[in-house]
N, C-alpha and C positions, 0 to 999 in steps of 0.2 A: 430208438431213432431209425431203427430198418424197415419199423413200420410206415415211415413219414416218407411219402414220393419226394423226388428232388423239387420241383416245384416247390413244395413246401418249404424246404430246407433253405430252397433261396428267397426265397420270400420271407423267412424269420432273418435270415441272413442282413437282406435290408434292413429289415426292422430293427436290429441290432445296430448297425451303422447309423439310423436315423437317431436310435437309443444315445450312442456317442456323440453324436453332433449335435442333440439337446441339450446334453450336459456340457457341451464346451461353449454354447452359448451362452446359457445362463450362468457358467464361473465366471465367463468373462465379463459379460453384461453385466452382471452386480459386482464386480469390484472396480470397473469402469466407469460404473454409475455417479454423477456430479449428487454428494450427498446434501449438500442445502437447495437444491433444487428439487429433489425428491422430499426433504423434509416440506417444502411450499408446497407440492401438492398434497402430502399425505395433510396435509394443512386445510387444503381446499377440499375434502372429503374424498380423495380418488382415490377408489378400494384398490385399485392393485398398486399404487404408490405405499397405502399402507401397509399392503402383504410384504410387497420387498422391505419395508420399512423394518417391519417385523421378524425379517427372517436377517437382514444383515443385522439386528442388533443381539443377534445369534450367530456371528460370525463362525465360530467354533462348531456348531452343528449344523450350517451349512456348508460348510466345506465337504464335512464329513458323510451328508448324503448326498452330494455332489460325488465324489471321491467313490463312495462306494456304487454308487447306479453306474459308474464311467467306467471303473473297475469290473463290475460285472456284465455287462455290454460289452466292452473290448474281448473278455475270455470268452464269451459266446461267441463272438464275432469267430473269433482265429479257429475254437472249436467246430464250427458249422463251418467254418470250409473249409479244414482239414476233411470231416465227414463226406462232404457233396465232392471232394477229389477222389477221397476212397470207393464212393458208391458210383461215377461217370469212373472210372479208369481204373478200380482196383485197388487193393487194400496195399496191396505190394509195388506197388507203380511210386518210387521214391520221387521220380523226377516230379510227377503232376503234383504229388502232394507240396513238395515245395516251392514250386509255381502258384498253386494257389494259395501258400500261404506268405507268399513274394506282392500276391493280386491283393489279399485281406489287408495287407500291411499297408503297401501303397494309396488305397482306399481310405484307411481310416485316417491316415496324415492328411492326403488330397481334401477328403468330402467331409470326414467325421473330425477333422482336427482343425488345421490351417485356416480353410476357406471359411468355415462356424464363428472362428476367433476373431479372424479380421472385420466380418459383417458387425459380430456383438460389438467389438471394438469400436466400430464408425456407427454403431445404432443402439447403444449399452440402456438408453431410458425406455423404449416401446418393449425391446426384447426381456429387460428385466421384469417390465409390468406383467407381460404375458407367461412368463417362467416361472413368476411367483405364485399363479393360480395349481400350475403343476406340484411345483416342490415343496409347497404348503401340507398338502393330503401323504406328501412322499415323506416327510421329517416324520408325521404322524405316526406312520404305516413302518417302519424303520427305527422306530425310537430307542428298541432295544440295541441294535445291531451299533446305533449313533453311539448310546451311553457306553457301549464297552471300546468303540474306536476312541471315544475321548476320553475313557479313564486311560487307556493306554498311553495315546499323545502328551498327556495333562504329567504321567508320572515320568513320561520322556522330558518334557520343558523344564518339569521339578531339576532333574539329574544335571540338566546341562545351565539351570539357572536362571532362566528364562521367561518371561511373563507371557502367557497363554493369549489366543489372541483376541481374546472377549475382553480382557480386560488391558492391553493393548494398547485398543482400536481404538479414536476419538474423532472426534469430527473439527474438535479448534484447532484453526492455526495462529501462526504468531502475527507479526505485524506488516512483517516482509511480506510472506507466504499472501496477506489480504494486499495489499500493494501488488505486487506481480499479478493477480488477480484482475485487480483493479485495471494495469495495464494493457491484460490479455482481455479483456471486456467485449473490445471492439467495436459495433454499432448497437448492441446493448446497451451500451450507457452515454449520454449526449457527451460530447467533447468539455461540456462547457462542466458539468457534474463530474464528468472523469478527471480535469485541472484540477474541483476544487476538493477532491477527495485525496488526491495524491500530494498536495498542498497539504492536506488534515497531518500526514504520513513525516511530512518535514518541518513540522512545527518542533518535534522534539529534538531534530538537528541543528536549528537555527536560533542564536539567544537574541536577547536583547539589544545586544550591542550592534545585531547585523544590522537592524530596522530602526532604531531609535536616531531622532536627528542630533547631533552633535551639537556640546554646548557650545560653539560660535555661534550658531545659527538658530538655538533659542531661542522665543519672541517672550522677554521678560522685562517687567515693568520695576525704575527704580523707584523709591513710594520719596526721596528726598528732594524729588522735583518741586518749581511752583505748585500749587495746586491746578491753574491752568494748564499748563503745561501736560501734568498728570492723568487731567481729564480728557482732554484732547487723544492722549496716546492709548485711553482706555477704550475712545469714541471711535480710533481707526486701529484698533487694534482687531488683526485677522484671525483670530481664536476664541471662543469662549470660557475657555479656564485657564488662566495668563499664569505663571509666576511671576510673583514680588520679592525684593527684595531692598534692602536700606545700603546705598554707597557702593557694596560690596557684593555683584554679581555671582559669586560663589556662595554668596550663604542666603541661599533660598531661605523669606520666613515662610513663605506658604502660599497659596494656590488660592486665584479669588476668580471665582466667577462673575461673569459679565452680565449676567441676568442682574446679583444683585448690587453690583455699581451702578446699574440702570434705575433701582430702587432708590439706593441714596440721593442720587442724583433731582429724582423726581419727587423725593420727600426732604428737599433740601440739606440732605445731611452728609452729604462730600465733604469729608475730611480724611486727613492721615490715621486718626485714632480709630474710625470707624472702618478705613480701609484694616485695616491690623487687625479687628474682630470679626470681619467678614472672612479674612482669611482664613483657609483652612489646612491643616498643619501637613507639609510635605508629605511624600511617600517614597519611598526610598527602594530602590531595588537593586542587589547586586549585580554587578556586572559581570555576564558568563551565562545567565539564567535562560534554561531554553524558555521560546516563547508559547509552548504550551503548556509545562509549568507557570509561567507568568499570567497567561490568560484565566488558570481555573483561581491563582490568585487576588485577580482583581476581581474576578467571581465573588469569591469569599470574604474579602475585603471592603464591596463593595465602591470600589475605585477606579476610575477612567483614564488617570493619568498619574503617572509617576517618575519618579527624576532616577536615573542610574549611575549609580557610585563604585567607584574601586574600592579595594583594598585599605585604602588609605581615608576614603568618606570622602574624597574627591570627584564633583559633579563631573559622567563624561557626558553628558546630553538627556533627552526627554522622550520618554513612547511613554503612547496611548493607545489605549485599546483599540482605537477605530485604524493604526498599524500594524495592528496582530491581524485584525479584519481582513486586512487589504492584505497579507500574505495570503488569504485563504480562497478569498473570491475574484481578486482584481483591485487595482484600486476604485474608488468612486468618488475620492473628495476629492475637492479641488486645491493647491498650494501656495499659500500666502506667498506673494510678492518677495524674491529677493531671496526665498527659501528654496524655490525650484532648482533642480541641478541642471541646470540650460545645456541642452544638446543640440546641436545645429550640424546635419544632415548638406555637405558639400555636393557640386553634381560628381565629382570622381568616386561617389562613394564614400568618402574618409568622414569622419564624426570629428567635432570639433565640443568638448566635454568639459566641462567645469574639474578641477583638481576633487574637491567635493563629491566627487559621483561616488555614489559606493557600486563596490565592484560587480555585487551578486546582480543589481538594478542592468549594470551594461552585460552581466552575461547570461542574465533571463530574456532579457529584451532585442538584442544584439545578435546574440551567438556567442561569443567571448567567451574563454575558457580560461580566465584569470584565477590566480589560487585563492581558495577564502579560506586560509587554516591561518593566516596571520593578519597584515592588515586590511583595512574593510572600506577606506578610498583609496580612487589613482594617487595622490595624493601621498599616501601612507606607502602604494606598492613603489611607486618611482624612488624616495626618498629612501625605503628600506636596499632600492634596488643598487642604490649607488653609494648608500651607507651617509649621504650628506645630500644638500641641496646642488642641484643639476644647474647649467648656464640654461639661459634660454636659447631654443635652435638643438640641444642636444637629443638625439633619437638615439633609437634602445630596443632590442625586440625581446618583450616574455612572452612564454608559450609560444611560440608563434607568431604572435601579433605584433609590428610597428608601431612606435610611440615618439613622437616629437615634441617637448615641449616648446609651448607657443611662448608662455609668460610666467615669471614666478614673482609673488608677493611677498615683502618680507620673510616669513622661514617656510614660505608654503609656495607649492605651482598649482598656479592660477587655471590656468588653460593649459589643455593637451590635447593634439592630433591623431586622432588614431584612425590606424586602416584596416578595413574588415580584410 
């Protein structure tokens, strides 16, 4: 080295430093790297996507020729200006020696560490592409020096029990982990595709019972009517797959569609016997069932609508597919007459709600932060709240929210006032 002018010396000096501050780029850059964005381009044929592609699926032996080129860069560094103190001031001059190797140090945190790591950090995809053309030819060139660093590592991980980290490292995550994803999106994905994805997310939170309409509110045909009679309510009837039933509302015979009453009808064979063989035999779903469970059911079953029963084979009400739908997207049909849960929007703000509403509807819609772990109308929460049926005029605040009922029917409240 005494043959090398100082100039030299500092000038390898940099290059040393630049040596450190390539290597803190590309660690940071490829482990920063968003790995399914890089899998779409290495997808789209973009060679340095594939090279990084290639070398993190070698996580193990990149680190390791990371590690070692940063490792030997740093001891250069500190040795080359230990040198260039000894050769400007003297081999015996303690003070400069430590000064410059106070300046080495400062240097490599400042320019070769810190400020490398933050750039890679905030630009981890361009800087990985361009690192991989480097440390491609560098795994090669190093192969030996890699295989004896990771036999060592490999019998370290062994001792402490450990899984290495080639095999690890994965790229799935779970269901959360793509939800939080999904939420952190931002202007990547339209509002209206980021609702109906995150919707997708809470299908397997929400069963049947949230969405399905209650058996009061049922539109089910009795089949012991006149036959007039019968026809008429088939004619204004606002669904195309009714349930029937003989006297006794609770014991569904089965599901007739409306297309082919419209057949009898026109091939003159409107009867009770022929309604009975047009019908098609209930479907029965237990109550509690999440609705994405239920959706790959009616998949399978090929079934659009089915009646939900307790414990007991006790009708509680009716969903249909096109209600699992309308979780996911919005709704889009429209609601038979008399079924709608009437909300009426006051100018002070306050809502004026059918007992009927189900809660999640007013605290999707709304704001409302009602609890949905028990019951699933206002209806259910007031009555549970008070353990019996309320006077009317009586108000009550859950969560937060004010509630007054307006009117109650029989063993049920009718209307309720509520203030956002």
């Amino acid at each position: 080295m005494n043959d090398f002018p100082i100039s030299t010396l500092i000038i390898a000096l940099l290059a040393m430093l630049a040596g450190v501050a390539f290597f803190s780029l590309a660690e940071i850059s490829m482990m920063a790297l968003n790995r399914y964005r890089l899998k779409h381009q290495a997808q789209q044929g973009h060679k340095g996507a594939r090279l990084t592609q290639s070398l993190l699926a070698r996580t193990d032996k990149l680190l390791a020729v990371i590690l070692l080129g940063n490792t030997l860069m740093q001891t250069g560094a500190a040795t080359l200006g230990t040198l260039i103190a000894q050769r400007a001031f003297g081999i015996h001059n303690d003070t400069a020696i430590g000064i410059s190797t106070g300046l080495v140090a400062f240097a490599l945190i400042i320019f070769s560490e810190a400020t490398p790591k933050v750039i890679a950090a905030t630009y981890p995809q361009p800087i990985a592409h361009v690192s991989s053309y480097i440390l491609t030819p560098l795994l090669k060139l190093a192969a030996p020096a890699v295989w004896f660093i990771n036999i060592l590592v490999s019998g370290l991980m062994h001792l402490l029990h450990l899984k290495s980290v080639q095999h690890s490292h994965t790229t799935s995550i779970d269901p959360e982990e793509l939800r939080i994803m999904v939420l952190e999106s931002g202007h990547m994905i339209e509002n209206k595709h980021r609702s109906i994805l995150l919707n997708l997310f809470e299908l397997e939170n929400i069963t049947v019972d949230d969405v399905m309409t209650p058996r009061h509110q049922m539109e089910a045909i009795d089949l012991e009517q006149p036959l007039d009679e019968l026809h008429k309510e088939f004619a204004t009837a606002h669904h195309t797959r009714i349930p029937v039933y003989e006297g006794n509302p609770d014991s569904i015979l089965g599901i007739v569609h409306a297309r082919k009453v419209l057949h009898l009808t026109q091939a003159n064979e409107f009867s009770i016997e022929k309604m009975k063989e047009i019908a098609r035999e209930p479907y029965f779903i237990p109550a509690g069932t999440p609705l994405f469970t239920q959706l790959q059911n009616f998949q399978q079953n090929k079934r659009r609508i089915g009646l939900v029963v307790d414990e007991y084979g006790e009708i509680q009400g009716l969903i249909t597919i096109e209600d699992i739908l309308e979780e996911i997207i919005g709704e889009f049909t429209t609601h038979a007459p008399g079924q709608l849960n009437s909300i009426t929007r006051h100018e002070d703000g306050s809502l004026l709600a059918e007992g009927s509403c189900l809660l999640r509807d007013l605290n999707r819609k709304f704001g409302f932060s009602f609890p949905l772990e028990g019951p699933k109308t206002l209806n259910g929460l007031i009555i549970e709240h008070f353990e019996g049926l309320p006077e009317t005029g009586t108000c009550m605040k859950i969560n937060q929210h004010i509630l007054e009922v307006i009117s109650t029917q029989e063993r049920t409240v009718k209307v309720v006032k509520l203030k956002l």
